[in-house]
PyMOL CGO cylinders between C-alpha atoms (Angstrom):
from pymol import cmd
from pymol.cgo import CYLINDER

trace = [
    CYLINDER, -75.88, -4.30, -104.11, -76.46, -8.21, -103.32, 0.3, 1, 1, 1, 1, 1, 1,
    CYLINDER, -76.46, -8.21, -103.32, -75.48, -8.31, -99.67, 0.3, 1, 1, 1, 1, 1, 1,
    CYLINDER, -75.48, -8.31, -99.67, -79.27, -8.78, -99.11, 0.3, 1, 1, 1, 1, 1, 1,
    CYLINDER, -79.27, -8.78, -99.11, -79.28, -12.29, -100.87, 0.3, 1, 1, 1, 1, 1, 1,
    CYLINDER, -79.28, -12.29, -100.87, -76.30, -13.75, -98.53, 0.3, 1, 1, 1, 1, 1, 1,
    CYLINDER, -76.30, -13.75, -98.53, -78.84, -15.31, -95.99, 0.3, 1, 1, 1, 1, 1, 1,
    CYLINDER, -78.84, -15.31, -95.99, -81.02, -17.07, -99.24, 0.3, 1, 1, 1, 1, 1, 1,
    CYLINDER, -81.02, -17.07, -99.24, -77.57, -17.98, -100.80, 0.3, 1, 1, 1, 1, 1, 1,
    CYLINDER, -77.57, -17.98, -100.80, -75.23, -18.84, -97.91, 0.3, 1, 1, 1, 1, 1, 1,
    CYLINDER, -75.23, -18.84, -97.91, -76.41, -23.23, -97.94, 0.3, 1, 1, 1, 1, 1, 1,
    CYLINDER, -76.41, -23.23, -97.94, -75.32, -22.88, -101.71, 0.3, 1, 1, 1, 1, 1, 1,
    CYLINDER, -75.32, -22.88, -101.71, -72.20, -21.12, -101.10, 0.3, 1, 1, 1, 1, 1, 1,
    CYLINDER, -72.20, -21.12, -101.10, -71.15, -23.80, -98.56, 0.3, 1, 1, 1, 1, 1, 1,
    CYLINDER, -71.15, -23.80, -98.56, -72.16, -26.81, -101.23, 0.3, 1, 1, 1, 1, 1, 1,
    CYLINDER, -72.16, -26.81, -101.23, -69.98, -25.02, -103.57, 0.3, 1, 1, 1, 1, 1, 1,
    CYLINDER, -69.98, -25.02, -103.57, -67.10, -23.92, -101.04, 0.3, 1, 1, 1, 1, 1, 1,
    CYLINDER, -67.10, -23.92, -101.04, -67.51, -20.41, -102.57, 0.3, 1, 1, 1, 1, 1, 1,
    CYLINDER, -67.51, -20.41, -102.57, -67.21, -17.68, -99.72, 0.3, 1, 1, 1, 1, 1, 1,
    CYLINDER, -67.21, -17.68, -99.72, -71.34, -16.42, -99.32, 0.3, 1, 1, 1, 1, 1, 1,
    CYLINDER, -71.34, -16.42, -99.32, -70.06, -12.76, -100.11, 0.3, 1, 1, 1, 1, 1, 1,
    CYLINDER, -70.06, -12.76, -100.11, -68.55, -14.19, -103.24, 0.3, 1, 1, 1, 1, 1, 1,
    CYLINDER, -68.55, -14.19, -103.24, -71.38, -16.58, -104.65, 0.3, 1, 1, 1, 1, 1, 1,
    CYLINDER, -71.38, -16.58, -104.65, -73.70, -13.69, -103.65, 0.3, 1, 1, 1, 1, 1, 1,
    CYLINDER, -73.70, -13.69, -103.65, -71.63, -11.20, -105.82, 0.3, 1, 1, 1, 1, 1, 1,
    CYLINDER, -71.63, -11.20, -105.82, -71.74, -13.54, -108.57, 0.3, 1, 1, 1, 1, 1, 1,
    CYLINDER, -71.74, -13.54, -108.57, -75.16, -14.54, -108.21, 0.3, 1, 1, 1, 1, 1, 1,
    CYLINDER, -75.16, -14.54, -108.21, -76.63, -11.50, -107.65, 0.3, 1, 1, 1, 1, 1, 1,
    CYLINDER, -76.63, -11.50, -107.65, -74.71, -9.70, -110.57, 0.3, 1, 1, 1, 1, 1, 1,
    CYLINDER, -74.71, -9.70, -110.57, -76.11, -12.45, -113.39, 0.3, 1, 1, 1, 1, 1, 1,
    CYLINDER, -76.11, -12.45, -113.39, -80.05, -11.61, -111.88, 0.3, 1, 1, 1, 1, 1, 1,
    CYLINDER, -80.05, -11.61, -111.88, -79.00, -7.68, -112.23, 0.3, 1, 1, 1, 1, 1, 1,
    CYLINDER, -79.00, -7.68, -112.23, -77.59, -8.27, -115.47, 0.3, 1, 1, 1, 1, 1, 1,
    CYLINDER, -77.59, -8.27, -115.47, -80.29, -10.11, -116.90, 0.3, 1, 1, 1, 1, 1, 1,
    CYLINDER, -80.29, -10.11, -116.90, -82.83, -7.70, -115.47, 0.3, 1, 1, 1, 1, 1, 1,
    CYLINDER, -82.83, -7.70, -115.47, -80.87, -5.00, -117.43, 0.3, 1, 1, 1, 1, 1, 1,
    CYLINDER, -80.87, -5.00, -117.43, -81.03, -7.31, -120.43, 0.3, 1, 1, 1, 1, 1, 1,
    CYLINDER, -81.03, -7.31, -120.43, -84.70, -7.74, -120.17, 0.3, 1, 1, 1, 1, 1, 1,
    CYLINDER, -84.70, -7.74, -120.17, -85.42, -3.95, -119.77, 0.3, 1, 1, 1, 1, 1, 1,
    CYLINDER, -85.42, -3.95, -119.77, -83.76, -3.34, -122.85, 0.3, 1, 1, 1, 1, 1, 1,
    CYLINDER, -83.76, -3.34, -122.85, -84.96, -6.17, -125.01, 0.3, 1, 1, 1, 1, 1, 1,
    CYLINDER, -84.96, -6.17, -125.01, -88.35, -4.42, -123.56, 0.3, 1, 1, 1, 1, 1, 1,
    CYLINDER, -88.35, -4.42, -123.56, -88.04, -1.17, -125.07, 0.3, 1, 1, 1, 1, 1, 1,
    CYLINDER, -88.04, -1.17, -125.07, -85.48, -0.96, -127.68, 0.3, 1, 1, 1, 1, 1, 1,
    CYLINDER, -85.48, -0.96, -127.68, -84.62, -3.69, -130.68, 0.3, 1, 1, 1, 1, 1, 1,
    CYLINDER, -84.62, -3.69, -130.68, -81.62, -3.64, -133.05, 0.3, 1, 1, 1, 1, 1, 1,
    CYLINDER, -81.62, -3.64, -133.05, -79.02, -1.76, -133.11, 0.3, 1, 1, 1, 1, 1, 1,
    CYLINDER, -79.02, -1.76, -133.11, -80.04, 0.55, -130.12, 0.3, 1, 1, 1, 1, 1, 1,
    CYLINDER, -80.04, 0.55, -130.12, -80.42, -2.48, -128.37, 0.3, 1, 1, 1, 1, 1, 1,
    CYLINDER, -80.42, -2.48, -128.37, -77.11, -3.72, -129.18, 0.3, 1, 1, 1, 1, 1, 1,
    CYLINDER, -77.11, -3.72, -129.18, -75.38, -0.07, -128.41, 0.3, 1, 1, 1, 1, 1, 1,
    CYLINDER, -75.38, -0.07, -128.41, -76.95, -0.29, -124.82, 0.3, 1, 1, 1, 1, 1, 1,
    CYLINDER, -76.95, -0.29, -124.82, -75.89, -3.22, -124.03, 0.3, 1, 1, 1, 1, 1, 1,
    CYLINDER, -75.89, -3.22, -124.03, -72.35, -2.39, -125.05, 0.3, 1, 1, 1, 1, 1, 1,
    CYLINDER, -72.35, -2.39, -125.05, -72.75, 0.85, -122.61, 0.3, 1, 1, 1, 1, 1, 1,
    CYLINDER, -72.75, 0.85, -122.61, -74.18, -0.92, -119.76, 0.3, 1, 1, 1, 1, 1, 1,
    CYLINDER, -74.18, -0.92, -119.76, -71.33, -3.42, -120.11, 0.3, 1, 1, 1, 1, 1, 1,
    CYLINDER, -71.33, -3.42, -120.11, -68.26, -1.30, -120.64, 0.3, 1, 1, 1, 1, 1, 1,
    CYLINDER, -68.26, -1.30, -120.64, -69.58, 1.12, -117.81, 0.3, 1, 1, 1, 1, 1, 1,
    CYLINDER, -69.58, 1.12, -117.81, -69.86, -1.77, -115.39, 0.3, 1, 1, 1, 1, 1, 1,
    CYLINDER, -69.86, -1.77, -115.39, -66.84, -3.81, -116.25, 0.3, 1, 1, 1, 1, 1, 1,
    CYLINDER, -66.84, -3.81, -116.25, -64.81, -0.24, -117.12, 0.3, 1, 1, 1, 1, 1, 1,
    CYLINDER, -64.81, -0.24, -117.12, -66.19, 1.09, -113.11, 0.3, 1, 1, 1, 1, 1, 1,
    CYLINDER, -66.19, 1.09, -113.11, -65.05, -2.47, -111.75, 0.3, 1, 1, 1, 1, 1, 1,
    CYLINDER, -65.05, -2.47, -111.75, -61.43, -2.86, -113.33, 0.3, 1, 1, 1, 1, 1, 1,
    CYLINDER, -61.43, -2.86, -113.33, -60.29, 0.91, -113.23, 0.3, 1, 1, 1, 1, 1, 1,
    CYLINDER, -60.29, 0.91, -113.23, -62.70, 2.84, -110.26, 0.3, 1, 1, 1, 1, 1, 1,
    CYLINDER, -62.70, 2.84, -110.26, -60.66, 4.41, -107.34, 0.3, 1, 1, 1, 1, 1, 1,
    CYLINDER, -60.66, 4.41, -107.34, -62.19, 3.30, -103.80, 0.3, 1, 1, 1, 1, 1, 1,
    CYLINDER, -62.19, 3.30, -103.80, -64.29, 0.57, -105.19, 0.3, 1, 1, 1, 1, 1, 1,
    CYLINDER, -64.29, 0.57, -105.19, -64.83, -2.12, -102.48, 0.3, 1, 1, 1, 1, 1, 1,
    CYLINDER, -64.83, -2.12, -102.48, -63.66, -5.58, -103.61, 0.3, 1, 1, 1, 1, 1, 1,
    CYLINDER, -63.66, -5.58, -103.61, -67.44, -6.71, -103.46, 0.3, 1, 1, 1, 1, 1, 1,
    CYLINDER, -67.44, -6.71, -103.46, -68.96, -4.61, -105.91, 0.3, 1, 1, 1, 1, 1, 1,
    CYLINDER, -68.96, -4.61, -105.91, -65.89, -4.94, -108.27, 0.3, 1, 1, 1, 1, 1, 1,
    CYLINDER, -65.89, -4.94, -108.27, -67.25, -8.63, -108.38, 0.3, 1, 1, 1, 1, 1, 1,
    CYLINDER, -67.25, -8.63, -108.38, -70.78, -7.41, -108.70, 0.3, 1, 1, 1, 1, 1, 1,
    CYLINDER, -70.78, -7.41, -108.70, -69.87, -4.77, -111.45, 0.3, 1, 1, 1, 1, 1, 1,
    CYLINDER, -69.87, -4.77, -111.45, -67.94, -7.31, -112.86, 0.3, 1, 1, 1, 1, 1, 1,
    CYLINDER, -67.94, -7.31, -112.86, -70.96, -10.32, -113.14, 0.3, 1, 1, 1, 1, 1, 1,
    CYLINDER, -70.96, -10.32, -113.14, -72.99, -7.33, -114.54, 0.3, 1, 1, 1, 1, 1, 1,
    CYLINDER, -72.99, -7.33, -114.54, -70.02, -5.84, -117.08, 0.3, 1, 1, 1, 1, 1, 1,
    CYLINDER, -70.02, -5.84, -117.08, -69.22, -9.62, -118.51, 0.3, 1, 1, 1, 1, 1, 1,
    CYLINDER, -69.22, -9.62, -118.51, -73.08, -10.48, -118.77, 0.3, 1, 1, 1, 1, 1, 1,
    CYLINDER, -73.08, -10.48, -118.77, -73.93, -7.34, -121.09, 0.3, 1, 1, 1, 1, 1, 1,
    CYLINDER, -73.93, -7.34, -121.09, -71.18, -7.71, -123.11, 0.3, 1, 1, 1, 1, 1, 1,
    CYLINDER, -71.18, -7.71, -123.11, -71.13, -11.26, -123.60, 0.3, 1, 1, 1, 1, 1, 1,
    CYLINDER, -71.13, -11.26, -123.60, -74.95, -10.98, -125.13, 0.3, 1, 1, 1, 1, 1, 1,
    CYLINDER, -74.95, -10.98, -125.13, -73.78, -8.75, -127.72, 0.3, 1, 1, 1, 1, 1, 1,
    CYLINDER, -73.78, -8.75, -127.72, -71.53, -11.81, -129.39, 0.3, 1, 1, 1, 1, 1, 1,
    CYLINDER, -71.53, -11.81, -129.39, -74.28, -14.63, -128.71, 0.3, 1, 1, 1, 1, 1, 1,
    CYLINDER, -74.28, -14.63, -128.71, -77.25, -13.26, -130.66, 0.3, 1, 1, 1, 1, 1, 1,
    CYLINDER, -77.25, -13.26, -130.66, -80.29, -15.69, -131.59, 0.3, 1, 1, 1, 1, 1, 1,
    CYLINDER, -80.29, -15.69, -131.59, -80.99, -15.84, -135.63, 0.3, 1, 1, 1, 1, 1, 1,
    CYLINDER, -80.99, -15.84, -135.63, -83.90, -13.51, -134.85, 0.3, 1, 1, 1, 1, 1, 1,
    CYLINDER, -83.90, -13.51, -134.85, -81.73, -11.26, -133.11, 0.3, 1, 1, 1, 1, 1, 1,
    CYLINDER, -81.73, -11.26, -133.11, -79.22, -11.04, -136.48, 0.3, 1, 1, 1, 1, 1, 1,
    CYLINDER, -79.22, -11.04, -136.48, -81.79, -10.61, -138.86, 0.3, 1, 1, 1, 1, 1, 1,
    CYLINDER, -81.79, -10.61, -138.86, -83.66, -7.73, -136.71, 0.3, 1, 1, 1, 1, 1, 1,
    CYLINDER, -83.66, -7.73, -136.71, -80.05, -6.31, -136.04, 0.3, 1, 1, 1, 1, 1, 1,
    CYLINDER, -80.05, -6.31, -136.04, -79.88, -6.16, -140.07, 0.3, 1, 1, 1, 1, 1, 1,
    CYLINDER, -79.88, -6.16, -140.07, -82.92, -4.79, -140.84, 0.3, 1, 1, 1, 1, 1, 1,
    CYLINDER, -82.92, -4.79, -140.84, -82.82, -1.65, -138.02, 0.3, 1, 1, 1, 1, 1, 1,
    CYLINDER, -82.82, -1.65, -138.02, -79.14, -0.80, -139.33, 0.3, 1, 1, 1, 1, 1, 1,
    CYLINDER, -79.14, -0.80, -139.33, -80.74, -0.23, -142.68, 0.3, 1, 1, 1, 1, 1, 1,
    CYLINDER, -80.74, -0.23, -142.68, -83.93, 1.42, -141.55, 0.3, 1, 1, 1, 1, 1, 1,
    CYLINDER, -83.93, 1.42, -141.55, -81.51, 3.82, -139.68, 0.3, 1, 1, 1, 1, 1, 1,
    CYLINDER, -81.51, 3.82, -139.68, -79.17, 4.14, -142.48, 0.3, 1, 1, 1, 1, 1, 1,
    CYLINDER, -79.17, 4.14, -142.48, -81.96, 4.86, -145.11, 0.3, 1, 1, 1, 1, 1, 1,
    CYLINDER, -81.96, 4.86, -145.11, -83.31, 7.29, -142.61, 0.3, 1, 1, 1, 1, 1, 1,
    CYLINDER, -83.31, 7.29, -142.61, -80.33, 8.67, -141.72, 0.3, 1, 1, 1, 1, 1, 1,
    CYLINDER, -80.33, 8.67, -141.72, -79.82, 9.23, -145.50, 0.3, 1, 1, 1, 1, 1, 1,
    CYLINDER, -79.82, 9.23, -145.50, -83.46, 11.19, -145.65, 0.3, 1, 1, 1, 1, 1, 1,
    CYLINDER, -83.46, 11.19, -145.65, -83.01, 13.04, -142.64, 0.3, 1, 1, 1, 1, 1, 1,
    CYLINDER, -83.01, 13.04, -142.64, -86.04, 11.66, -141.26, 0.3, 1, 1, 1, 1, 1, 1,
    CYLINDER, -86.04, 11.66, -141.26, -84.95, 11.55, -137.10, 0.3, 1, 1, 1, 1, 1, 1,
    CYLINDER, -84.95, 11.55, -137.10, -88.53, 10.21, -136.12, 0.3, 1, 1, 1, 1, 1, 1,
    CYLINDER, -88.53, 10.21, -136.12, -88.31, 7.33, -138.22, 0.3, 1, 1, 1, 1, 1, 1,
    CYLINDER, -88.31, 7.33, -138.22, -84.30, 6.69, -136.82, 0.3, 1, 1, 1, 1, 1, 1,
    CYLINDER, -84.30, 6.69, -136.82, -85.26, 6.90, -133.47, 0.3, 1, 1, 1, 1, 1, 1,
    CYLINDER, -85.26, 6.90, -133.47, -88.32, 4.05, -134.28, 0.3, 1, 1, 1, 1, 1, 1,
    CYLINDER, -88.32, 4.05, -134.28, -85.71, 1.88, -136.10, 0.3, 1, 1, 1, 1, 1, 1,
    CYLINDER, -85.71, 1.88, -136.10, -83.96, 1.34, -132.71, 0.3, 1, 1, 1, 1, 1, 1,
    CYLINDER, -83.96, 1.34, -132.71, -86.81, 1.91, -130.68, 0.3, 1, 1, 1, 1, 1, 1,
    CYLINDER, -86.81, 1.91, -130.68, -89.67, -0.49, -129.94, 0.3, 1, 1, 1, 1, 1, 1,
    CYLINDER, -89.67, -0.49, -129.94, -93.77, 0.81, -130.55, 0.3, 1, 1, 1, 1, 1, 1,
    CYLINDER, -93.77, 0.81, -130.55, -96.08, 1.36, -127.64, 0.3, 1, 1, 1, 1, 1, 1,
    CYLINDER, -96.08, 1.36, -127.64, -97.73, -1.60, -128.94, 0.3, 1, 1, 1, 1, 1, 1,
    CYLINDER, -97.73, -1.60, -128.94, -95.13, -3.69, -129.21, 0.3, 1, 1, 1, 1, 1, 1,
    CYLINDER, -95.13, -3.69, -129.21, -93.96, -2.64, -125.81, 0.3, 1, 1, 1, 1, 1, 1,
    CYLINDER, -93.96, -2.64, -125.81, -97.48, -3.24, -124.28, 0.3, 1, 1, 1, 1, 1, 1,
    CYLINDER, -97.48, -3.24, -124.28, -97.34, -7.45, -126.44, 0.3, 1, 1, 1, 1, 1, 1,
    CYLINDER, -97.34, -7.45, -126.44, -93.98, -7.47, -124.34, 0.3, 1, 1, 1, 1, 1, 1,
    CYLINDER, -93.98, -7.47, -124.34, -94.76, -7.22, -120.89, 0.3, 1, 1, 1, 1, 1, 1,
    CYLINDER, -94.76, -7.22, -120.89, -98.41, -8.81, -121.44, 0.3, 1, 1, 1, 1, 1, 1,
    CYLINDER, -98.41, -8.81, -121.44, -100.81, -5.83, -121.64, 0.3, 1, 1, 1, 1, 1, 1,
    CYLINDER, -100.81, -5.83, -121.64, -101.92, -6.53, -125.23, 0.3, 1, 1, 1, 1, 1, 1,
    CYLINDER, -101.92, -6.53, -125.23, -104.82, -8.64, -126.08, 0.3, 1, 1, 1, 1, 1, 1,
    CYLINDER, -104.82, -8.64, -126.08, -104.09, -11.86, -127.36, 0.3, 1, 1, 1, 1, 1, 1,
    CYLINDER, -104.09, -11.86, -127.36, -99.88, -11.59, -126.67, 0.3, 1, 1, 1, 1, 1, 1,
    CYLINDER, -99.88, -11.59, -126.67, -99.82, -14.49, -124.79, 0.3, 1, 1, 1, 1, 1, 1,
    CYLINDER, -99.82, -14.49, -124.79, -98.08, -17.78, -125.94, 0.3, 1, 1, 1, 1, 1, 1,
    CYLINDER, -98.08, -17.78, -125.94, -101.10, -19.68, -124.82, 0.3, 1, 1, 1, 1, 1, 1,
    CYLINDER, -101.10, -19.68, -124.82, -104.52, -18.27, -125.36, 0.3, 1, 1, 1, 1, 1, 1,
    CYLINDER, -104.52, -18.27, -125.36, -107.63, -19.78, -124.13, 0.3, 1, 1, 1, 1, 1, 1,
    CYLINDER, -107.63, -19.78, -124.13, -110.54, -19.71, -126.98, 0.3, 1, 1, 1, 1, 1, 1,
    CYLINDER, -110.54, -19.71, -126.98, -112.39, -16.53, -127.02, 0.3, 1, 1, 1, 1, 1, 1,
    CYLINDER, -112.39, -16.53, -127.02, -114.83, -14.82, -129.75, 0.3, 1, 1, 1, 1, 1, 1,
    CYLINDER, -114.83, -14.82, -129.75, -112.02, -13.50, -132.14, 0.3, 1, 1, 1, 1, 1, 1,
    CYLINDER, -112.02, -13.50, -132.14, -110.05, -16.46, -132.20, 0.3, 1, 1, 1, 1, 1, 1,
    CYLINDER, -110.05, -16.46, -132.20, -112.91, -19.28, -132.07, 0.3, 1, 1, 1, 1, 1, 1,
    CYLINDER, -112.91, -19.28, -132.07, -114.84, -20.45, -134.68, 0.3, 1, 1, 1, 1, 1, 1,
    CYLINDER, -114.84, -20.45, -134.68, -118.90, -19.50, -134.31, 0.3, 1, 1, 1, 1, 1, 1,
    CYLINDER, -118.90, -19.50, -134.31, -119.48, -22.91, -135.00, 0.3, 1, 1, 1, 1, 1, 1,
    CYLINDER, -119.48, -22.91, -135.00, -116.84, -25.91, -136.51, 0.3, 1, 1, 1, 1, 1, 1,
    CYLINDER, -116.84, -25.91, -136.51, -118.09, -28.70, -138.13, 0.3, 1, 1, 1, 1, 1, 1,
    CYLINDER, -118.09, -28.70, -138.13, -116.34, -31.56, -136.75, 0.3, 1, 1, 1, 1, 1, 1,
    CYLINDER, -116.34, -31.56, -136.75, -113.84, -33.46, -138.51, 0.3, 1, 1, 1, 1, 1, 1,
    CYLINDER, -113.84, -33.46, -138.51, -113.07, -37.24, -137.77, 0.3, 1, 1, 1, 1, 1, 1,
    CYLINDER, -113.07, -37.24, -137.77, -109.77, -37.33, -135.76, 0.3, 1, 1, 1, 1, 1, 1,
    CYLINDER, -109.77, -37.33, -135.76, -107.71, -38.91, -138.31, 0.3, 1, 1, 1, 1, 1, 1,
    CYLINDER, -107.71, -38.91, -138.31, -108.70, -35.74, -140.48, 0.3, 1, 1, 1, 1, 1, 1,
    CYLINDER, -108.70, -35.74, -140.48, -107.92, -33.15, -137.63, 0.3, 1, 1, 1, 1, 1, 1,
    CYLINDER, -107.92, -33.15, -137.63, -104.67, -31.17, -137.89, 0.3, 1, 1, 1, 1, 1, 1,
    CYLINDER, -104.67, -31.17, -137.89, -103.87, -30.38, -134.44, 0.3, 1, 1, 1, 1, 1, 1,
    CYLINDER, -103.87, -30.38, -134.44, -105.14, -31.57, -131.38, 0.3, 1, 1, 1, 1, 1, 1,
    CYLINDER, -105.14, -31.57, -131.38, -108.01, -29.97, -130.19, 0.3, 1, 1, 1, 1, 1, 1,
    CYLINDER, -108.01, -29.97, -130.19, -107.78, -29.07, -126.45, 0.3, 1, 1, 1, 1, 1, 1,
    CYLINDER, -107.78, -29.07, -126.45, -108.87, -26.33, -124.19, 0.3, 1, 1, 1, 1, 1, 1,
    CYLINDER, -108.87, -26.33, -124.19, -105.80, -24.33, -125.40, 0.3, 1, 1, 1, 1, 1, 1,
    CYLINDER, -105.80, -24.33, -125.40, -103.77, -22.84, -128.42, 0.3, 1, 1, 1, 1, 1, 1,
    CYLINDER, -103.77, -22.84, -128.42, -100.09, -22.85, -129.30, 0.3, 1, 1, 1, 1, 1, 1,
    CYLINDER, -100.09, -22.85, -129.30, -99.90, -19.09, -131.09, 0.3, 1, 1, 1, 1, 1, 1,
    CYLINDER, -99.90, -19.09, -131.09, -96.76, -19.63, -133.09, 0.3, 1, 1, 1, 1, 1, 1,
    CYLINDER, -96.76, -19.63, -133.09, -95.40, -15.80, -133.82, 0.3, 1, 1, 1, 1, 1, 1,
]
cmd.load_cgo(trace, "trace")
C-alpha cells in the first residue's frame, strides 16, 4: 500500500536510521488512517462515527496480528492504520463528547419510537452539513471575505477606541 512513498521518504528514513520500507509503512499508514478518519468525521457524527472507527480499527489491527500469508510490510501498514482508528476513539475533543451524548440519546429516543429515519440521522450527518464540510456551502469557510449578506449596506464609522474588532479585509466566523 505505501511502497510508492519509499523514494519521497527514503532521506528521512536514513536521518532517523529507520529501514525506508519501515518508516514508509509507518508513515504511510498514519496518512491512510487519517484519511479514513477524515472520511468519516465527513459523513457520519456521534455514535456512528465512533462505531466506525472501532470497525475500521479492529479490522485493520485484527487482519495485521492474526491474517494467514500477510507480508510483514502490510502487517506494519495495517497495523499504523488499526492503532490510529482506535486510538481516536479514547482521545475525543469536548465537542466530540458532548455530540457523542446527544446522538446516543437522539438514537435511543428514536429507537424507543420506532422512528428508523430519524436513528439513521442521529448518526448520520445532513447533505448540508456534509456540503459546510468539504467547502461547497456558501459562507462555510473559516475566513470569509465581505460580501452582500454578511456586510453592512452602509456602517457609520466608529472612532477606533470605540471599535470592537479590528476592521480588515477579512472575518474570523467563530462557529
Amino acid at each position: 500500500m505505501t511502497g510508492w512513498l519509499d523514494p519521497a521518504l527514503e532521506y528521512f528514513a536514513r536521518q532517523a536510521g529507520i529501514p525506508v520500507d519501515q518508516y514508509s509503512s509507518q508513515v504511510g499508514g498514519e496518512g491512510i488512517g487519517t484519511a479514513l478518519e477524515v472520511i468519516a468525521d465527513i459523513f457520519t457524527k456521534g455514535w456512528l462515527n465512533k462505531i466506525i472507527q472501532f470497525t475500521a480499527g479492529a479490522i485493520a489491527s485484527g487482519y495485521a496480528i492474526w491474517g494467514k500469508d500477510v507480508p510483514v510490510r502490510l502487517r506494519r501498514e495495517l497495523l499504523a492504520i488499526g492503532t490510529h482508528e482506535l486510538l481516536r476513539i479514547v482521545d475525543p475533543k469536548p465537542s466530540d463528547i458532548k455530540e457523542l451524548m446527544d446522538t446516543v440519546k437522539a438514537a435511543k429516543e428514536a429507537l424507543e419510537r420506532g422512528d428508523w429515519q430519524s436513528f439513521l440521522a442521529s448518526g448520520l450527518r445532513a447533505p448540508e452539513e456534509v456540503k459546510e464540510a468539504v467547502g461547497l456551502a456558501a459562507g462555510s469557510s473559516t475566513l470569509s471575505g465581505p460580501s452582500a449578506s454578511t456586510a453592512p449596506a452602509s456602517a457609520p464609522e466608529q472612532p477606533a477606541s470605540e471599535q470592537s474588532a479590528p476592521q480588515g479585509k477579512f472575518k474570523v466566523v467563530r462557529e
